[in-house]
N, C-alpha and C positions, 0 to 999 in steps of 0.2 A: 810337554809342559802345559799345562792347562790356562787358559785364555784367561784376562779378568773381563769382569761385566762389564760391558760398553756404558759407557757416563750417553744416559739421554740430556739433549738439546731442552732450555724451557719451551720452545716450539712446538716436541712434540712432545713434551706432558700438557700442554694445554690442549692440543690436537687430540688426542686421547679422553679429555673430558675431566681429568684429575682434579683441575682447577678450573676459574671460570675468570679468565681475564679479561678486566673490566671494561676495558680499551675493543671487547670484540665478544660482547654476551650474546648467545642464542634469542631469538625472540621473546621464546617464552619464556624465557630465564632473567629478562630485561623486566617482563610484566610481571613475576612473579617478587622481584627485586622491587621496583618501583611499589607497589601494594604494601609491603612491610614497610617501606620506608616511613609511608603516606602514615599508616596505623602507629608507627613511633613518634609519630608529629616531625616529620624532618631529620631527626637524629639517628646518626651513624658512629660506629668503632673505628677507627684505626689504627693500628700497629704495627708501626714501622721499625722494619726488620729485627722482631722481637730474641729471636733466638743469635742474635752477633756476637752475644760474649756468652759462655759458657760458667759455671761456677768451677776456679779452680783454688789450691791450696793457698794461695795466697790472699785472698778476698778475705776481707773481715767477715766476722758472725753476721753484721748488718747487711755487707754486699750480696753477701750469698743469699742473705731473706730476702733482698728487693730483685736480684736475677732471679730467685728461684718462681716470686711471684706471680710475675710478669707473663711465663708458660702456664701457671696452675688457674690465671685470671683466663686466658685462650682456652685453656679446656674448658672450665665452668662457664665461659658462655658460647660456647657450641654444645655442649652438653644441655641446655637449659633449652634450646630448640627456637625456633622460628615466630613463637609468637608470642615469645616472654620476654626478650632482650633484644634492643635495636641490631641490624645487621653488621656485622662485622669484618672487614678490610682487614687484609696485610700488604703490605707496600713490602716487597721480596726482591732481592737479587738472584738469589740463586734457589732454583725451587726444587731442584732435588734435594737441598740441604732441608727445605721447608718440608718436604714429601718425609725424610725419615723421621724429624721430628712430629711430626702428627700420625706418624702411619700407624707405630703402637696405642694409640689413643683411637683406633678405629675414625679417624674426623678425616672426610672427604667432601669435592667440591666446595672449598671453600672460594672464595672472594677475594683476585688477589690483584693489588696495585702493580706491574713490574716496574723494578728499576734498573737505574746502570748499579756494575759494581762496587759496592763501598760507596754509594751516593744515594739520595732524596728524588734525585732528579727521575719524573716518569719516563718509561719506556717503552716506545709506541710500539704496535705488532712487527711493523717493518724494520725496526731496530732491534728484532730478539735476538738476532746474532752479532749483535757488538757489544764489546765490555764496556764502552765509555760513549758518550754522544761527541767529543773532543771539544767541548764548551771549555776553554779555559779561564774566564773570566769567573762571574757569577750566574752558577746555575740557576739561580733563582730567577734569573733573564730569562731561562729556557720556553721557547715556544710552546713545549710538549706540557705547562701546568693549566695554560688555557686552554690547552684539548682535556687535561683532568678534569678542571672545574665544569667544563661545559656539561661532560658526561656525567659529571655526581650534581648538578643542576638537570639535569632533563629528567635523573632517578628521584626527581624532588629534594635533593639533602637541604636542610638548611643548617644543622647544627652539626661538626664534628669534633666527638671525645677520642684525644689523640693520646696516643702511650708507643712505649717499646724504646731501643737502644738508637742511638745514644742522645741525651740532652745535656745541654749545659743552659745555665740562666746565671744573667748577672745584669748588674745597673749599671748603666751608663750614667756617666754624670752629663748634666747640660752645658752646653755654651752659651755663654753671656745670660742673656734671658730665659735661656729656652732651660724646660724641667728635665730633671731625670727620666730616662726610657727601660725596659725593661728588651733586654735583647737573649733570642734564643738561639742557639744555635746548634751544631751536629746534624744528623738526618732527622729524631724528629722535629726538633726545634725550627728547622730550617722549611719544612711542610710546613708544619705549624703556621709560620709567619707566613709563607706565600697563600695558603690558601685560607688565611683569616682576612683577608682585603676580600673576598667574596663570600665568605661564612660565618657565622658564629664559632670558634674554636674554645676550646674547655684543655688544659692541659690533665692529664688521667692520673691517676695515683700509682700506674701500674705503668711507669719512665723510670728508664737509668741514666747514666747516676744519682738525676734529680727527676722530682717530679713537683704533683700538683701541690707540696708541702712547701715547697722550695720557689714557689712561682705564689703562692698566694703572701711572704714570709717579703719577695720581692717588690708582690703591690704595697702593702703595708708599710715599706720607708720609701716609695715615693711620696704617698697620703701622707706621712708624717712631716714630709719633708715640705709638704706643699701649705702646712700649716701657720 
C-alpha cells in the first residue's frame, strides 16, 4: 500500500526558506524589508489568516464576492512587486495550508506572522511546535504582541492596513458619562486593536464578514451620537 505524504512541520517550511518568519529574518532579508518599509513611508499589509473560510454552497452571492476577494486582493499585490505596493504580512496558523494556496499562483517567500491555532495570538519560533500558548484568559495579555511590535518597530512600521478572516465590529454603548466605543473582535479585529496602542491601524476593504465599510458606518453613529 503506498505511503501518504508526510505533513511537513511549519519549522521546517520556514527552515527551507518558503517563507520568511518575521520573528527570525535573515540579515539581509531584515535590510532589504526595512528599505521598503522606509520607501512606503511606514506602511505595511496585514492579512490575517486570509484563506480560513473557503466559498461554499451555502454563502450568499455577496459572501462569496467578499471571500473570493480577499485571495484575488493577496495575488494582485504580490503580483505588482516590490516597489509599487507597501510590504505585505500574513499572520498564518498553519502554513502548509497557506503553501497550497499560493503554490498555483507561483508566490514564494512571502512575509509571514505565525500564530497559534485558530487564534491572533503571535507565535514565537520556540513555540512552532504547539497548537496553543494555553493563555486561557485574554490573549490579547500575550507577552509574544510586545515581541511583534518591537519587530515591525525596528522594521520602521508606522502604519498598518489590516484585512483577512474573521472581523466582527459593533458599538458599545457607554456607561454613565462615558461615549460609545467601537469594539473589534475575531482574529483580525482582535490584532487590530492590540497593535493600534502602538500604530496607526486602517481597517482594509479586503475583511470578512465586515470590513472597512462596516467600521467607517461604525464611526459615523458614534459622531452622531456625540452631537
Amino acid at each position: 500500500m503506498k505511503e501518504g505524504k508526510r505533513v511537513e512541520s511549519d519549522a521546517e517550511i520556514f527552515e527551507k526558506g518558503r517563507f520568511f518568519n518575521v520573528f527570525n529574518l535573515p540579515k539581509l532579508e531584515a535590510e532589504v524589508l526595512k528599505e521598503r518599509v522606509e520607501k512606503n513611508k511606514g506602511i505595511i499589509r496585514i492579512f490575517v489568516h486570509p484563506f480560513f473560510e473557503e466559498v461554499r454552497s451555502w454563502h450568499t452571492p455577496d459572501q462569496k464576492r467578499d471571500i473570493e476577494a480577499i485571495g484575488h486582493a493577496i495575488e494582485k499585490i504580490l503580483d505588482l512587486g516590490s516597489e509599487k505596493t507597501p510590504p505585505l504580512f500574513i499572520a498564518q496558523d498553519q502554513l502548509e495550508d497557506l503553501e497550497a494556496k499560493l503554490k498555483d499562483k507561483g508566490i514564494t517567500s512571502v512575509y509571514v506572522i505565525p500564530t497559534f491555532i485558530a487564534s491572533p495570538e503571535p507565535r514565537l519560533p520556540k513555540e512552532m511546535n504547539l497548537a496553543s500558548s494555553g493563555i486561557r484568559d485574554s490573549i490579547r495579555e500575550s507577552p509574544n504582541w510586545q515581541i511583534l511590535e518591537n519587530q515591525l518597530e525596528s522594521l520602521g512600521v508606522k502604519k498598518i492596513l489590516i484585512g483577512g478572516m474573521w472581523l466582527d465590529i459593533k458599538v458599545t454603548p457607554g456607561w454613565g458619562n462615558s461615549t460609545k466605543r467601537i469594539d473589534l473582535s475575531n482574529c483580525v479585529g482582535t490584532m487590530a486593536t492590540v497593535l493600534s496602542k502602538h500604530f496607526e491601524v486602517e481597517i482594509s476593504n479586503f475583511a470578512y464578514p465586515q470590513s472597512r465599510k462596516e467600521y467607517q458606518t461604525a464611526k459615523k453613529e458614534i459622531e452622531q451620537g456625540q452631537l
